[in-house]
C-alpha positions in Angstrom: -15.8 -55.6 12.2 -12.2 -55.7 10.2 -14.2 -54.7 6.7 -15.5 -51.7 8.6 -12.8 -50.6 10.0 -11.2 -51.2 6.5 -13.6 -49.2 5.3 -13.3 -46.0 7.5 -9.7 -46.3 6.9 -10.1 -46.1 3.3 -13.3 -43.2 3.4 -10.5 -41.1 5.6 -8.0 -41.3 3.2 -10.0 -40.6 0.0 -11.4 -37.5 2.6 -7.7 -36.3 3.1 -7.3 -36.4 -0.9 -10.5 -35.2 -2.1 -10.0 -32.0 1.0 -6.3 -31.7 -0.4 -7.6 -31.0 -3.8 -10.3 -29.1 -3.2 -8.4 -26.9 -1.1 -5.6 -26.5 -3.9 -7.9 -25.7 -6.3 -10.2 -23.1 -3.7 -6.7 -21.2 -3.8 -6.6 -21.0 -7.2 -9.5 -18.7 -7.7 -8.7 -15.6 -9.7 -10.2 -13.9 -6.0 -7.0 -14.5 -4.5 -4.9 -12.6 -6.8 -5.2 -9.6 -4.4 -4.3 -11.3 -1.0 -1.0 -12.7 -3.0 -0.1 -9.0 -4.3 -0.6 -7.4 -0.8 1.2 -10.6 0.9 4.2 -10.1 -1.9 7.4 -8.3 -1.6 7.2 -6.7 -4.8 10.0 -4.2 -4.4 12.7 -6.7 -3.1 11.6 -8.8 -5.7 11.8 -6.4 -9.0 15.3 -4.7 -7.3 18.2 -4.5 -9.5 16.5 -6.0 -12.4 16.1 -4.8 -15.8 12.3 -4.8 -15.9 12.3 -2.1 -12.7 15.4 0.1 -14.6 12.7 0.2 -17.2 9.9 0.8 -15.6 11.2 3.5 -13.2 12.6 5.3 -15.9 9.3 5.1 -18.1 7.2 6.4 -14.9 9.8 9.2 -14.0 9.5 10.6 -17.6 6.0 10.9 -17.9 5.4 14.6 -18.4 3.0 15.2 -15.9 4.8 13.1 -13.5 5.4 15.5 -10.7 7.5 13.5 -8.5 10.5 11.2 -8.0 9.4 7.7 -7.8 11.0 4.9 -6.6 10.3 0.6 -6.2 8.6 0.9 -3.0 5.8 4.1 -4.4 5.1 1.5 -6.9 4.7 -1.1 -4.6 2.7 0.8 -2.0 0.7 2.2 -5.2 0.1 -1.8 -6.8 -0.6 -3.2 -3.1 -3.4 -0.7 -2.2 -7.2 -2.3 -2.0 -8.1 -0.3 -5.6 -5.4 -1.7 -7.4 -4.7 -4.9 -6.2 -8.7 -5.2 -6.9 -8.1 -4.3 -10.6 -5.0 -7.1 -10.7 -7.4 -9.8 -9.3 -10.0 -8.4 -12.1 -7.1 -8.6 -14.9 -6.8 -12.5 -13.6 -10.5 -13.2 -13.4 -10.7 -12.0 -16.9 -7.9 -14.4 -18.1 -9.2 -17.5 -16.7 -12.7 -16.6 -17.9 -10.9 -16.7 -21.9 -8.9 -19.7 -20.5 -12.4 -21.8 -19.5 -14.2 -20.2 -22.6 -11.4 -22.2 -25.0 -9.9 -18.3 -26.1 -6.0 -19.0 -25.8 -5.3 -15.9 -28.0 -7.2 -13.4 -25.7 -5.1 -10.6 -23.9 -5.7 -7.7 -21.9 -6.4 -4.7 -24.9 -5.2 -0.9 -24.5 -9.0 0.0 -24.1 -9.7 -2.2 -20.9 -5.9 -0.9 -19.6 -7.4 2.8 -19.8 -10.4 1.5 -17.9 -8.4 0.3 -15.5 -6.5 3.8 -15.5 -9.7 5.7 -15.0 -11.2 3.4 -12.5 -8.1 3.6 -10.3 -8.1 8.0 -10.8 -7.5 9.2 -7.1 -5.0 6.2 -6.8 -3.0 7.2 -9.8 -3.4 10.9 -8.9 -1.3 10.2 -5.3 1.0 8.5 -7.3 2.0 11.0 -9.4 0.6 14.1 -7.5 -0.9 15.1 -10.0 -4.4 15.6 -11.3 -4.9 13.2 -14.4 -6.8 14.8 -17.1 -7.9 12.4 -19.8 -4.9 12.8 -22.1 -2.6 11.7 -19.2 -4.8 8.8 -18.9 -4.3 7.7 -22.0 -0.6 8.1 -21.8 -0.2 6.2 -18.7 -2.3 3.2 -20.0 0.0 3.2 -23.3 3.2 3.3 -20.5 1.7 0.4 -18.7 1.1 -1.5 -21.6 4.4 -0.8 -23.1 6.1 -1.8 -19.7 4.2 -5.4 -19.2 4.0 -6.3 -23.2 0.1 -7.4 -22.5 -0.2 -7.2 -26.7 2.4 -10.5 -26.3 0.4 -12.1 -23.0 -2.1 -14.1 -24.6 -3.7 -16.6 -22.8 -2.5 -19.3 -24.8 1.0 -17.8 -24.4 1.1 -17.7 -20.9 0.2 -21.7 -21.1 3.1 -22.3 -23.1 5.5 -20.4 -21.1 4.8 -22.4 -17.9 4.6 -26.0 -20.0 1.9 -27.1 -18.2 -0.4 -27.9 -21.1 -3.9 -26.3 -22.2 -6.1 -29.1 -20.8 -4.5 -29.0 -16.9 -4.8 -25.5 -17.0 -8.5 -25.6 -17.9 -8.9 -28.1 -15.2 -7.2 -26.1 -12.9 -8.9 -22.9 -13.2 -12.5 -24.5 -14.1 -15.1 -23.6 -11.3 -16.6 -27.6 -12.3 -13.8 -29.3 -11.2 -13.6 -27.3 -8.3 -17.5 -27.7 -7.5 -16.8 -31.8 -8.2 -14.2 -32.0 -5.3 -15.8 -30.2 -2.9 -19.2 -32.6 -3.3 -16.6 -35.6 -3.0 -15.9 -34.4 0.3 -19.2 -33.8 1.6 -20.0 -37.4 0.0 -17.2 -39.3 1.9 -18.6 -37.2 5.1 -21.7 -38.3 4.2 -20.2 -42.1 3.8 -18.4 -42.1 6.9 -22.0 -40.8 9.0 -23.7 -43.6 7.2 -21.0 -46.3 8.3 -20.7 -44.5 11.9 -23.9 -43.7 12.2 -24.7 -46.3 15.7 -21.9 -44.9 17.0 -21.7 -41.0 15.5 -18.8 -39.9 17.2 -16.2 -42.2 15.5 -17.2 -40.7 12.2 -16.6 -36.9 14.0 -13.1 -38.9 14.8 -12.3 -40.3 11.2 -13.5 -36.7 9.9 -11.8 -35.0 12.0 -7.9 -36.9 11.7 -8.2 -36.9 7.8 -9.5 -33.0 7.9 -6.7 -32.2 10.0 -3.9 -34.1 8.1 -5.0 -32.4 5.0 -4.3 -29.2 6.6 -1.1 -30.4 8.6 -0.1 -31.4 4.4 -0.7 -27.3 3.6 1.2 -26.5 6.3 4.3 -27.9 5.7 3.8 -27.0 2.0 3.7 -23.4 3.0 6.7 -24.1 5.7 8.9 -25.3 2.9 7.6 -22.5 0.6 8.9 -20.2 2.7 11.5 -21.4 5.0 13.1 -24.1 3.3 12.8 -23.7 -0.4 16.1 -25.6 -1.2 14.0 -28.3 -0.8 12.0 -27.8 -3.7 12.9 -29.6 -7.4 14.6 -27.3 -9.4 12.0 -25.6 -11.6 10.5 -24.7 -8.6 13.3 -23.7 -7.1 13.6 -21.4 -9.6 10.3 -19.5 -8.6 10.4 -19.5 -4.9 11.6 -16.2 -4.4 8.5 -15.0 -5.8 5.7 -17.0 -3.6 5.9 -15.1 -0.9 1.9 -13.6 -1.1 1.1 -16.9 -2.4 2.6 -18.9 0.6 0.8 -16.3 3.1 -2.3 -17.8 1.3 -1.6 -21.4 1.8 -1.1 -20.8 5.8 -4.1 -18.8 5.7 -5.6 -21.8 4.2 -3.7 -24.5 6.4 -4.9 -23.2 9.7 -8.7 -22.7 9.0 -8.9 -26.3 7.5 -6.8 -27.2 10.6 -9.0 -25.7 12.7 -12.0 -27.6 11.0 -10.5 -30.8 11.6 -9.9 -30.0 15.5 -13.6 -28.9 15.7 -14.3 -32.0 14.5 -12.1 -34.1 17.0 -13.6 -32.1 19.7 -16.8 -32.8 19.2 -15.7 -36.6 19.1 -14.6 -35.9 22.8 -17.6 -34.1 24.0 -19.9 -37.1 22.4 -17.4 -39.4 24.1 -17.5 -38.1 27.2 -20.9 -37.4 27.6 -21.5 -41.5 26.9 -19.2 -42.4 29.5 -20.9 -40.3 31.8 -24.2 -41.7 30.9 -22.5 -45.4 31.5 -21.7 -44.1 35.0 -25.4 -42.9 35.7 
């Protein structure tokens, strides 16, 4: 009796680890880019910096600019569905090159004009005006001068964070994510098999480590957000910018949350309904 209740202990930790991964790395998908740039202040961010001086002043001067703009038309502009779309494509296509081994690819002018003429009655609002080929071109060679993509190779975005080649490639690969989430449904699996003459304790065990690992998310995303002071100093540094990225760890915190009640829940109704059958 002790060794399995050792056991279940043990399957319902190795659950809350393997679901705490597996959810970290589901977040990581190249998908998300577009809920974190519509979740992301962008204009209280970039204010009074030099990099929105520069940009401002490289989008009012366009020629066929018709219009003063200011941070919040670019952010309205980069946050709507087109163009946040097109981000979460520029990331895709990153962490393809990473998982390929390509550290030296970067976005090229030609897929930056793609992008441009992709995105033509978005740009058109922008600028009020009605982009003819020529502007397009000029606007992707503004855009490309503004982010420096020519100096955003993969391999240089690795080194800038210092997180290494090989954890990045773990992070980002689809295998790694595939591996953890199979883990789970293997320790599920486990804790059936050692539960299985009495089902609803392994619905219980489920349930408490499913729920913890979404409790961990939650107070991830509360000190995220709330209480970044808290946070080492590196990342300290960034907090200011998480903002999209937190909204997508709550998001992420309350479904698993809600998994884990589900589960609890139908611990209850099994329990009850056996009591009741006792009592017949």
């Amino acid at each position: 009796m002790r060794s399995r209740k050792f056991l279940s202990v043990l399957l319902s930790v190795l659950l809350l680890i393997s679901t705490c991964i597996f959810i970290g790395l589901l977040m990581l998908r190249a998908g998300n880019a577009a809920r974190i740039v519509r979740n992301t202040d962008i204009a209280d961010i970039l204010e009074n910096t030099e990099i929105a001086y520069y940009m401002l002043n490289s989008l009012n001067g366009l020629p066929f600019n018709e219009k003063e703009l200011s941070l919040s038309d670019v952010e309205k502009f980069i946050k709507t569905d087109a163009v946040s779309n097109e981000i979460s494509g520029v990331v895709r296509n990153y962490t393809r090159a990473l998982t390929r081994g390509d550290l030296d690819y970067y976005l090229s002018f030609d897929e930056i004009l793609d992008i441009v003429r992709k995105l033509g009655p978005e740009v058109n609002d922008l600028f009020d005006h009605e982009m003819t080929e020529a502007d397009n071109v000029h606007f992707a060679g503004v855009i490309n001068d503004i982010m420096g993509f020519d100096g955003l190779s993969v391999g240089g975005i690795i080194e800038d964070l210092g997180i290494g080649t090989t954890i990045s490639f773990l992070l980002f690969s689809p295998y790694l994510l595939i591996a953890s989430g199979i883990i789970c449904f293997a320790v599920m699996f486990a804790l059936y098999c050692l539960h299985k003459e009495r089902i609803a304790n392994a619905f219980l065990s489920a349930g408490i480590a499913i729920l913890a690992s979404g409790i961990v998310y939650l107070l991830a995303g509360i000190i995220l957000g709330y209480f970044p002071g808290l946070l080492p100093d590196p990342l300290y540094r960034y907090a200011r910018f998480t903002g999209g990225f937190v909204s997508l760890v709550m998001i992420h915190a309350a479904v698993v949350s809600a998994v884990g009640l589900f589960f609890i829940m139908i611990f209850a109704i099994i329990r009850q309904n056996n009591i009741n059958k006792r009592r017949i």
